[in-house]
Structures are given as C-alpha cells and as structure tokens.
N, C-alpha and C positions, 0 to 999 in steps of 0.2 A: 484368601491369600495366606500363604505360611508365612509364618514369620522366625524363618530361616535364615540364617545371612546367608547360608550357599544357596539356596535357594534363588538369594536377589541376585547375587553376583551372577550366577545362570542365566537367571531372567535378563538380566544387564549385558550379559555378553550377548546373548541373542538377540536384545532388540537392536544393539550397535551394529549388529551382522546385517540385520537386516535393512538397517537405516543406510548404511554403506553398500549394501545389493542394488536399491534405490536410487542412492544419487546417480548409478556409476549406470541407469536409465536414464536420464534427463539430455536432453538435448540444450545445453545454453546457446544465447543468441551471440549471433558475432559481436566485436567493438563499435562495426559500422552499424548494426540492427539496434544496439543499445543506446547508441547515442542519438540516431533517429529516434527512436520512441521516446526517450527525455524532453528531446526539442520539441515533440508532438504534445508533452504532458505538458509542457512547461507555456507553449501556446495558446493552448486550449484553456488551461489555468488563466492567464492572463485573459484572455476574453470574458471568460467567464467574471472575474474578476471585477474588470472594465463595465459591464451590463449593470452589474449588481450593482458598483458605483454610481453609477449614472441614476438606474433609477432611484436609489438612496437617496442621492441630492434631490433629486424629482421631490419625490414622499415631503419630504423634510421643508422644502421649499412651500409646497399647500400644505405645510400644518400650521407654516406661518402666514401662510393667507388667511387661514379656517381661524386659529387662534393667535388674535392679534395679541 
C-alpha cells in the first residue's frame, strides 16, 4: 500500500462507488415483512427464554435437595 494521500482519496472514492453500486442491489423487506419477522424473533426469544427458566429453577431446586 502507498502511502499517498491521493492515492487514499482514490482508493476512498472507489470503494464508496462501489459500496453505493451495492446497496442500490439489495432488495429491502416491506413494513409488513419486517414487522412480521420482529414478532417471530421476539417470540421465539420469549420461548426460548421461558425453557431456560424453567429448567434454571429445576437445577437450582435439586442442588438444594443434593446440598442441604
């Protein structure tokens, strides 16, 4: 790598170029697709959540049978 500053500034303009060729590929999800897929994480999260709790107290509860 040179260490040029026109050199960066080059290198900087083209990678910008190319980062903006890119986006302006992307297909974003509608309002409806996004907020569906939140509710789904946000779900699934809570479940998973819930399990792990559950069996937590489980654990916890025979350690205090095991050790009195």
């Amino acid at each position: 790598m040179e260490w040029n500053p026109v050199t960066w500034i080059s290198d900087s303009r083209h990678f910008l170029l190319e980062v903006r060729s890119e986006f302006r590929k992307v297909t974003w999800p509608s309002q409806k697709e996004a907020v569906a897929g939140t509710i789904g994480v946000v779900v699934v999260v809570a479940v998973i959540t819930s399990v792990l709790s559950v069996i937590d107290l489980g654990l916890g509860q025979l350690i205090k049978l095991v050790i009195p």
